[in-house]
ROTI-54606 format. One line per 4 residues: number of its first residue (from 1); for each residue x, y, z of N, C-alpha, C, O, CB. Coordinates in steps of 0.05 Angstrom, whole numbers, plus 5000, padded with zeros to 4 digits. Last residue first. Glycine has a CB too. Layout:
residues N
NUM) X:Y:Z:X:Y:Z:X:Y:Z:X:Y:Z:X:Y:Z  ...
end
This chain:
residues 208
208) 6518:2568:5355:6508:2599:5358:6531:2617:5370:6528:2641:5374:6481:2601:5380  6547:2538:5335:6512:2528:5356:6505:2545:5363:6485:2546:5377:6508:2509:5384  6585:2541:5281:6586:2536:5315:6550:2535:5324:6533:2529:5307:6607:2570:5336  6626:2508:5242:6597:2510:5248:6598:2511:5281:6606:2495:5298:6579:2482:5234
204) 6689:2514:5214:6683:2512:5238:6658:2516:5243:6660:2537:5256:6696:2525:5251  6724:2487:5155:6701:2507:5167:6688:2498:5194:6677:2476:5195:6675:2510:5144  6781:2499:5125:6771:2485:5154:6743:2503:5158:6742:2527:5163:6798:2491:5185  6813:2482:5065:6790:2502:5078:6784:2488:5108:6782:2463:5110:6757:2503:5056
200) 6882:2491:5030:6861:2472:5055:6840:2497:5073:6845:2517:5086:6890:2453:5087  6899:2510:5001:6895:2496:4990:6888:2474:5007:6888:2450:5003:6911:2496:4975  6874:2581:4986:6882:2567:5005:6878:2528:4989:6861:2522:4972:6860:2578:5036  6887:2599:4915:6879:2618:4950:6886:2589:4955:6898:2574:4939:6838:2637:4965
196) 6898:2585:4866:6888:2612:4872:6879:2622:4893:6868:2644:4896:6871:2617:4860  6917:2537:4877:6931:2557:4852:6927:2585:4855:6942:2604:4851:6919:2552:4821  6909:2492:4905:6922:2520:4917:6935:2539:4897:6956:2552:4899:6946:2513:4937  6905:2437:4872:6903:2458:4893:6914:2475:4900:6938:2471:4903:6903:2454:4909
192) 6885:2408:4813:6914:2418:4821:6899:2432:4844:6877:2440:4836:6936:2438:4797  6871:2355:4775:6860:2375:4796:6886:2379:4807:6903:2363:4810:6837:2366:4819  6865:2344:4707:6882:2336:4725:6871:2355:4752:6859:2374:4743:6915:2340:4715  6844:2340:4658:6823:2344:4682:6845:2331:4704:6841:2310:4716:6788:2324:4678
188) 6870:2358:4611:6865:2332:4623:6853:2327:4654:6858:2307:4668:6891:2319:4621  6876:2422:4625:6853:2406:4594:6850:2379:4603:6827:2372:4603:6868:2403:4556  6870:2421:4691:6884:2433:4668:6864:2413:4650:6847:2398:4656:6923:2430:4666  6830:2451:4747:6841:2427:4730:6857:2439:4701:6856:2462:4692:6810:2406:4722
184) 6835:2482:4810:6834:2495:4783:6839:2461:4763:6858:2448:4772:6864:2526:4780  6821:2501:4881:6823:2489:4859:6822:2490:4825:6802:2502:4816:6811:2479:4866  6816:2524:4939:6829:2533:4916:6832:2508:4899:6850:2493:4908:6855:2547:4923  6765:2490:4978:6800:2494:4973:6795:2500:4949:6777:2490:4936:6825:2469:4977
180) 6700:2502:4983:6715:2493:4978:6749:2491:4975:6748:2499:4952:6706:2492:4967  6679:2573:4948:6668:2535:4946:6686:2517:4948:6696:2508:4927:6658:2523:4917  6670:2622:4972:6689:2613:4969:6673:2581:4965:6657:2571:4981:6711:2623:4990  6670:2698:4949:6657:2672:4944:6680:2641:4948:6699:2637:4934:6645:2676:4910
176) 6691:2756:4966:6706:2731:4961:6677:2705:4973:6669:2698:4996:6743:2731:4983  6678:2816:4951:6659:2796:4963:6690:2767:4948:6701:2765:4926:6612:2797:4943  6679:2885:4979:6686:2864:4956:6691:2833:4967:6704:2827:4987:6715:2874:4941  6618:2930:4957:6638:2915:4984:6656:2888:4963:6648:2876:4942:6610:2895:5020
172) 6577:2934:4930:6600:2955:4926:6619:2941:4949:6640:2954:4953:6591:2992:4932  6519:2923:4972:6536:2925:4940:6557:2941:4945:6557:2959:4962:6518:2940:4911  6526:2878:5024:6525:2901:5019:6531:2919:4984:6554:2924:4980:6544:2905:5040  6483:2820:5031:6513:2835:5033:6505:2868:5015:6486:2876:5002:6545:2810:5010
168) 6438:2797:5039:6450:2810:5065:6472:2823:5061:6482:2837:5078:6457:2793:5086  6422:2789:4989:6407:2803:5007:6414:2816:5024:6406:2839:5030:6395:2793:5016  6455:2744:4972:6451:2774:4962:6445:2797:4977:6457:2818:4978:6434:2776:4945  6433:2701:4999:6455:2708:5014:6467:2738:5003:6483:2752:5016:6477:2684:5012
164) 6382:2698:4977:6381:2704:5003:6404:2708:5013:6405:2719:5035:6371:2688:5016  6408:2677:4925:6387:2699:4919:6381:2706:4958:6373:2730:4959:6353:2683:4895  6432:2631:4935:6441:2648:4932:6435:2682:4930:6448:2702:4933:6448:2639:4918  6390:2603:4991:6395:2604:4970:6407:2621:4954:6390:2639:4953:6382:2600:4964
160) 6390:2591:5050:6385:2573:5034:6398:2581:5007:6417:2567:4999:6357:2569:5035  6443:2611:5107:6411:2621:5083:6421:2586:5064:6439:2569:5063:6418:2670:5050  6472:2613:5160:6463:2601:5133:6439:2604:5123:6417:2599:5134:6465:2575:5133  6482:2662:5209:6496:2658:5181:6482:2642:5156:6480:2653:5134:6521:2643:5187
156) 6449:2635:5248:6449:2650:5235:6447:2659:5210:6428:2663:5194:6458:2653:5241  6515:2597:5257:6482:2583:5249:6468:2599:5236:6466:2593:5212:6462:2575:5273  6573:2621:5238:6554:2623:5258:6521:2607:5246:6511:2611:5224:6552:2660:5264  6631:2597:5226:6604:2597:5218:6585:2606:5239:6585:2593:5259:6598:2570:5209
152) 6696:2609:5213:6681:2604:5237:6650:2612:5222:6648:2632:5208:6692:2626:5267  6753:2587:5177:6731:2600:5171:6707:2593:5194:6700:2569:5193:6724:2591:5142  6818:2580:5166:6794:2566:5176:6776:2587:5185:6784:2603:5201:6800:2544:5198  6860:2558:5104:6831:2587:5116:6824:2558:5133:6823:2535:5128:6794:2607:5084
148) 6926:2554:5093:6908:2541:5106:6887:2567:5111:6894:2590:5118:6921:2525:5134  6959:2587:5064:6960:2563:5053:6947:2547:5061:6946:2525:5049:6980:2555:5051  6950:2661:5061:6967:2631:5071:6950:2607:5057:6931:2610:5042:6966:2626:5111  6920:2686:5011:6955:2683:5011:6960:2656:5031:6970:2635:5022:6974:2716:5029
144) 6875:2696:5020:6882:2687:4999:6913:2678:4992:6924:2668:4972:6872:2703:4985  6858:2722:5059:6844:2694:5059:6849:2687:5037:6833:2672:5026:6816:2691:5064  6884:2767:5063:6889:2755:5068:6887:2723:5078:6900:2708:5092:6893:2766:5072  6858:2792:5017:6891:2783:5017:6893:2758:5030:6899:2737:5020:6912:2804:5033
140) 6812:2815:5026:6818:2805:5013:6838:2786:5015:6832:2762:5014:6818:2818:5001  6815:2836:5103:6826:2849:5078:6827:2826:5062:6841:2809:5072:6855:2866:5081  6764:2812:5150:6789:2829:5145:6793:2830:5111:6774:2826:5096:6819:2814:5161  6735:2791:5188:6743:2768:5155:6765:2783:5145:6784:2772:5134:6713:2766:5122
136) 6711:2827:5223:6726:2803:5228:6729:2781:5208:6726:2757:5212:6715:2791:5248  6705:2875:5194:6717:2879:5209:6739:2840:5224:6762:2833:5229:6694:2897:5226  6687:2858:5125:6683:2869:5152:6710:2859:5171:6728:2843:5166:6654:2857:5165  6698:2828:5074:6725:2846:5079:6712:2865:5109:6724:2885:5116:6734:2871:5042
132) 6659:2785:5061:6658:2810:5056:6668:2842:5066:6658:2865:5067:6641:2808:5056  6649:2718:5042:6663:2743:5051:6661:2767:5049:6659:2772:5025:6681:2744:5047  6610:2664:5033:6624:2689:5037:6633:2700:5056:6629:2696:5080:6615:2705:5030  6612:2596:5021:6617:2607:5039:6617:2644:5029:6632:2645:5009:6644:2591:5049
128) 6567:2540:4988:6590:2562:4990:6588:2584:5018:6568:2588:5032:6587:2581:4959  6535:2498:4975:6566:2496:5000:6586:2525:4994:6610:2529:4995:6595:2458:4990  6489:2517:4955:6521:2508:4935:6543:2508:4952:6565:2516:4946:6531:2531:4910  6455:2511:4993:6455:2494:4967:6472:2495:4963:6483:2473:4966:6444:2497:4947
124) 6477:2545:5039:6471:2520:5034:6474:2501:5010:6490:2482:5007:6450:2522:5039  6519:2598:5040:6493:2592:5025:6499:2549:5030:6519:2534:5025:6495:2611:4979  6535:2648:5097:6541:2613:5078:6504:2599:5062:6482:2594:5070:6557:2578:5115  6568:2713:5105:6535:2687:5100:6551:2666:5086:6571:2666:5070:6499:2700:5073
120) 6618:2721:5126:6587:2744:5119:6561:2728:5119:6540:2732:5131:6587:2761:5085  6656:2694:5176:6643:2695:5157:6615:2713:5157:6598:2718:5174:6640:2670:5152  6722:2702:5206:6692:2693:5205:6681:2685:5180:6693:2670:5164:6674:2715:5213  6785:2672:5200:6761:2692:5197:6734:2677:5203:6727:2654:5205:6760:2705:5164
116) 6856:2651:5199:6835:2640:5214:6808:2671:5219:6812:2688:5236:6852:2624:5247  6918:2621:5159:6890:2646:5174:6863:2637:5181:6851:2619:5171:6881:2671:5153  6962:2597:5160:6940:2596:5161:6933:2619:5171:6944:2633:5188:6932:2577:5172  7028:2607:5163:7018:2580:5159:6979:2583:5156:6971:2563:5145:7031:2559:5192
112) 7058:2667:5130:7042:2646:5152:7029:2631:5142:7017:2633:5121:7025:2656:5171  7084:2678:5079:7106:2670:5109:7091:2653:5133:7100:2636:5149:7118:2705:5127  7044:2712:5065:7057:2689:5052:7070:2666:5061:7068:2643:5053:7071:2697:5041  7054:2756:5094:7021:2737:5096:7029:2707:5087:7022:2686:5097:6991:2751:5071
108) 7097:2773:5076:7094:2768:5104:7069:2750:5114:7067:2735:5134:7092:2796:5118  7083:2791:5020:7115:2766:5038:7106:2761:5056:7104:2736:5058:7148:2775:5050  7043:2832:5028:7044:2797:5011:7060:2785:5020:7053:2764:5031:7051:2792:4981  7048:2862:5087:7062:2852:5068:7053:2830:5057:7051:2809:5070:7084:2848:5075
104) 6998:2877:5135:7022:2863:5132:7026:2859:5108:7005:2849:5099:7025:2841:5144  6958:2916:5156:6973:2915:5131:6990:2902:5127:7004:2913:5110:6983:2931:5124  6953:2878:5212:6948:2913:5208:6968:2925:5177:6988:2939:5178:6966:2933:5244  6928:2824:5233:6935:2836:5200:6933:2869:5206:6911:2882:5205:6907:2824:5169
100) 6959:2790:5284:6931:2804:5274:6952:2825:5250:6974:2835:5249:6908:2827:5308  6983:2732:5295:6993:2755:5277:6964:2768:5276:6946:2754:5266:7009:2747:5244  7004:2685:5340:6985:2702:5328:6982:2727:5318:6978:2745:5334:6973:2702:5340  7027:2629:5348:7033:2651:5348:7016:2660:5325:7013:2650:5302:7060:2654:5349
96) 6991:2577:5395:7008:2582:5367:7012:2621:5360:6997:2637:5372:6984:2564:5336  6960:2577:5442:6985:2556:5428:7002:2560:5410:7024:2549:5408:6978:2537:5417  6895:2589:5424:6921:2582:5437:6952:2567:5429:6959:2549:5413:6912:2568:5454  6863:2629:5374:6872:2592:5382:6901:2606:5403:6918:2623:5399:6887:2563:5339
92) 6806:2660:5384:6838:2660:5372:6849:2640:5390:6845:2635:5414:6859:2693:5375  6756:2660:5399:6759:2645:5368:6783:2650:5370:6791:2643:5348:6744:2654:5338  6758:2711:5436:6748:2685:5447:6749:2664:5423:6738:2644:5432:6718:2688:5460  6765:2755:5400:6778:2751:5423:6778:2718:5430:6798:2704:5429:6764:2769:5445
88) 6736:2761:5342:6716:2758:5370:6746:2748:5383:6752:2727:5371:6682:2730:5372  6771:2800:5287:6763:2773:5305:6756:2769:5335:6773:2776:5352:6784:2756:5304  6786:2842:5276:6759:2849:5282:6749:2816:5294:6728:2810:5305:6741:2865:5252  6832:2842:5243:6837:2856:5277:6805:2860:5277:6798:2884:5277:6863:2894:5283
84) 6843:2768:5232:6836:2800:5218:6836:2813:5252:6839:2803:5274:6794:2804:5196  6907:2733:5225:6873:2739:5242:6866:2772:5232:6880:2791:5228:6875:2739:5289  6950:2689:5217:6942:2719:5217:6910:2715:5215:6896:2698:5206:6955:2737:5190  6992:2644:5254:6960:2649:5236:6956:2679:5238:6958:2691:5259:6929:2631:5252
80) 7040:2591:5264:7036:2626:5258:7019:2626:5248:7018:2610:5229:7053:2644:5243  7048:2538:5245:7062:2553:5277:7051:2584:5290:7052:2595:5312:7101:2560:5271  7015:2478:5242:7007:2510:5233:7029:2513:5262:7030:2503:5284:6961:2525:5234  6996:2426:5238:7026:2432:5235:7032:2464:5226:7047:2472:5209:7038:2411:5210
76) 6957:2411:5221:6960:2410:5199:6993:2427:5213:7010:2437:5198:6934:2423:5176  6944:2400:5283:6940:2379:5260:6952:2385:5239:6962:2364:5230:6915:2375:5252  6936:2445:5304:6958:2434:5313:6968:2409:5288:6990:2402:5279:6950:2424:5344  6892:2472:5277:6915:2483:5268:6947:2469:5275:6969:2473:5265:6912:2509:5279
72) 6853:2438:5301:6856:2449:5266:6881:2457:5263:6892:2448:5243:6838:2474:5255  6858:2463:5352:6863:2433:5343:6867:2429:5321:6887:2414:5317:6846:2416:5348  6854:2520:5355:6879:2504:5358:6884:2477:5351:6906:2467:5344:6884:2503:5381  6792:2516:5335:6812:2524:5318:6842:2519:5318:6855:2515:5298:6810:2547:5318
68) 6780:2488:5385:6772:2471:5360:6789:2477:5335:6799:2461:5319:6742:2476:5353  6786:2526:5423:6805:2501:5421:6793:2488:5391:6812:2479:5377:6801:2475:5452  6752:2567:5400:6784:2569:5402:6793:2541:5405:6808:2532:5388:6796:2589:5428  6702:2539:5404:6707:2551:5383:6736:2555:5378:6745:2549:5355:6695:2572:5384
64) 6675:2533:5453:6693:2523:5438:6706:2526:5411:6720:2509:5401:6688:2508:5440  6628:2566:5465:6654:2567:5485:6673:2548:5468:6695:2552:5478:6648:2554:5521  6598:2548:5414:6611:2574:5420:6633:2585:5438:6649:2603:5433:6596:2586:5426  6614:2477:5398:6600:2500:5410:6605:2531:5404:6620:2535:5384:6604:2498:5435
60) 6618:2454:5329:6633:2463:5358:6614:2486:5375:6604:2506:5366:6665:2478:5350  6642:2416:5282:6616:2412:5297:6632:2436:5322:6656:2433:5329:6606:2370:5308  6678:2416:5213:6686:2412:5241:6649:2425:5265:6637:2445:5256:6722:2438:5246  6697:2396:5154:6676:2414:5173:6679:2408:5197:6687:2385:5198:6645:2412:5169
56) 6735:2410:5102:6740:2403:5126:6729:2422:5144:6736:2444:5151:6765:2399:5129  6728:2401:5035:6731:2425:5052:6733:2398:5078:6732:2374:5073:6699:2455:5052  6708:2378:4987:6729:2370:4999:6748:2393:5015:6771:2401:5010:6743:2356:4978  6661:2393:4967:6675:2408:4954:6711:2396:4972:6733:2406:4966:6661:2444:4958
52) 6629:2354:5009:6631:2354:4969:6652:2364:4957:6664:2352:4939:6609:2372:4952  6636:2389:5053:6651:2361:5046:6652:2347:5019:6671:2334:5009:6639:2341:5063  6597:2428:5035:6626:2432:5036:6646:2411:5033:6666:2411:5018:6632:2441:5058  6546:2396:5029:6561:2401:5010:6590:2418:5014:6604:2421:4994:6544:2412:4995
48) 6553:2379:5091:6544:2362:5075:6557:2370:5043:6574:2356:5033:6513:2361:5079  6540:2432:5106:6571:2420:5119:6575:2397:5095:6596:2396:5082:6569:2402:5159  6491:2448:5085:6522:2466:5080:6542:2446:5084:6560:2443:5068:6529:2495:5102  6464:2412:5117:6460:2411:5079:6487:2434:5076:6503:2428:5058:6419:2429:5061
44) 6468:2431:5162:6473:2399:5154:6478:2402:5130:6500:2394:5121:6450:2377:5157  6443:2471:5161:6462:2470:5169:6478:2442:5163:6502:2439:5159:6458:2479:5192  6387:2462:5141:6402:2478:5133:6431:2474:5141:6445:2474:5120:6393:2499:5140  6370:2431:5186:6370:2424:5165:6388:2437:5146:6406:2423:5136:6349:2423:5160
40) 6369:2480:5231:6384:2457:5229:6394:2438:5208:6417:2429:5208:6374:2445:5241  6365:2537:5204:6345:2515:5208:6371:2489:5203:6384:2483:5184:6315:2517:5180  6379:2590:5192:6398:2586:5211:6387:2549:5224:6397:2538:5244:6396:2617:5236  6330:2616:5149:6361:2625:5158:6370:2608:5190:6365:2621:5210:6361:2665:5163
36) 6285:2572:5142:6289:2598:5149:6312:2601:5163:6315:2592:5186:6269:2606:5162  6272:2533:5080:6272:2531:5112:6286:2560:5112:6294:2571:5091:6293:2502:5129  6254:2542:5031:6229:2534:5037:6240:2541:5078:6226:2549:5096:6219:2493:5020  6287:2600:4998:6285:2564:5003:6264:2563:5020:6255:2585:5026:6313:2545:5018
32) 6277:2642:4941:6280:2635:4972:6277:2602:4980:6265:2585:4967:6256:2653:4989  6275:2655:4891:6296:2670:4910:6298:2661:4939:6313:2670:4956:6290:2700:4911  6263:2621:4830:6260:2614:4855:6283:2626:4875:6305:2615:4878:6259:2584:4854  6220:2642:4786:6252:2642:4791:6255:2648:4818:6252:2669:4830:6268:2663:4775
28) 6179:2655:4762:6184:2616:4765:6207:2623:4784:6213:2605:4799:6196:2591:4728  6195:2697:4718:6167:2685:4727:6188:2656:4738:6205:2643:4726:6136:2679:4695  6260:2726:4723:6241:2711:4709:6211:2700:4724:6213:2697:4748:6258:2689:4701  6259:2794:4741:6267:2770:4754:6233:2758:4737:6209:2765:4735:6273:2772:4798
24) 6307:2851:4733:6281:2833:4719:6284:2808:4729:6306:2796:4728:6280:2830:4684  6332:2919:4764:6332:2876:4760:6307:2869:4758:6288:2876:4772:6342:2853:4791  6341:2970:4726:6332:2951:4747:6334:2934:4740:6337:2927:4716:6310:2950:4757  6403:3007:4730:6388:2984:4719:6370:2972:4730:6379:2958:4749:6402:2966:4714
20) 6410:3067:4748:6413:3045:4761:6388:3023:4735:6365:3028:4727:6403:3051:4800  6432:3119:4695:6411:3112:4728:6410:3078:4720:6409:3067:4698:6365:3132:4732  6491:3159:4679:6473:3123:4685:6453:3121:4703:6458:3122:4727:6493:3097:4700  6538:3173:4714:6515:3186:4698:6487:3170:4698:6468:3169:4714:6525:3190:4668
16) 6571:3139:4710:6561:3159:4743:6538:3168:4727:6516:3165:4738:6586:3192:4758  6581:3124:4664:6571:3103:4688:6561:3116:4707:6543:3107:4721:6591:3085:4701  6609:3163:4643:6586:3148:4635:6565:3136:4657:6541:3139:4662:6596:3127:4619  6662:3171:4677:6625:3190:4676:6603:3177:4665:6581:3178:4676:6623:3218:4655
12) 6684:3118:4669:6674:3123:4696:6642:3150:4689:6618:3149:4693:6708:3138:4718  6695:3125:4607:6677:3108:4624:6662:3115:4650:6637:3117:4653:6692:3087:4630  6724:3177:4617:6702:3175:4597:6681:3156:4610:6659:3162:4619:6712:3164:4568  6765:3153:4644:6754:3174:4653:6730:3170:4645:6713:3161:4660:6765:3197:4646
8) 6792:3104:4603:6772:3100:4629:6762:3120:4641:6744:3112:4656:6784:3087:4651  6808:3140:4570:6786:3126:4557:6769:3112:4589:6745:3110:4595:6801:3100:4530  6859:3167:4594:6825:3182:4587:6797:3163:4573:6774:3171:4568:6832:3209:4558  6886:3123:4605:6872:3146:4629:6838:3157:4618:6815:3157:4624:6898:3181:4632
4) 6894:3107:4552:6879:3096:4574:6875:3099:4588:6859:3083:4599:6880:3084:4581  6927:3157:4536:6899:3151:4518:6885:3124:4545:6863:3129:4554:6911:3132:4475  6945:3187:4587:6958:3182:4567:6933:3168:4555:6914:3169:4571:6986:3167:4572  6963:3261:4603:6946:3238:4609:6947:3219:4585:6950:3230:4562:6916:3247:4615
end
């Protein structure tokens, strides 16, 4: 075993060992928003700051949901979308050829034009979106390799404040926070896209 095997062994017991830290929460420190998970207002104020983050929100029923995603996808010239194998049947776009992810290859994810998931919760205030690798958002990867996410919202889904979208996810699950297309600036505040995941977000808000 070679000296950095055993120095992370060491760690890991430490840590198993360990009883759980509790969380200290400052006097004043505001965990909840005033409107209640899924409040119209709410929903406005997400789409509102996604479009901040220069995301692309889209309005759609529930029986619509698939053409809205074909239309997204005809637009940006998408031929091929990988789909987690836990996507609702009724959200997979017509028209275009449809890869459900049963381990496909970095190359192979790489190779498609867009992917198309749900979502765990969307926090309002900071237009952000999660993930949390269930059944219909699927494996890390693959909301990080093609080159287009479009992301289905359920109403539900939006909490007000980061401290309420905590709540619902699970610890130990691995969580992709997303604000927005992949973006990164260099020292001259140049903005570059798609350095680190998709370099076009489509978020789809459905009416339930």
């Amino acid at each position: 075993m070679i000296a950095r095997d055993v120095t992370l062994a060491r760690l890991r017991a430490a840590l198993a060992a360990a009883p759980p830290t509790p969380v200290r929460h400052r006097p004043g420190h505001r965990r909840q928003g005033e409107l209640p998970p899924g409040d119209p207002e709410l929903v406005d104020l997400l789409a509102e700051r996604l479009t901040d983050y220069r995301a692309q929100v889209y309005r759609a029923t529930g029986a619509a949901v698939a053409d809205t995603v074909a239309g997204i996808l005809a637009a940006e010239g998408a031929t091929a979308v990988v789909v987690p194998p836990g996507l609702p049947a009724d959200w997979r776009p017509g028209g275009i050829e449809v890869v459900v992810d049963d381990d496909l290859s970095a190359d192979r994810l790489a190779e498609l034009d867009a992917v198309v998931t749900a979502a765990a919760v969307a926090v309002a205030e900071t237009g952000t979106i999660v993930l949390d690798a269930a059944a219909d958002q699927g494996r890390r990867i693959i909301s990080l390799l093609p080159d287009r996410h479009v992301c289905v919202v359920r109403p539900e889904q939006v909490v007000a404040t980061v401290p309420e979208a905590l709540a619902r996810l699970t610890p130990g699950h691995p969580l992709t926070w997303i604000s927005g297309p992949s973006a990164t600036s260099d020292i001259e505040l140049n903005r570059v896209e798609g350095v680190h995941g998709p370099r076009r977000l489509h978020v789809v808000l459905t009416d339930g």
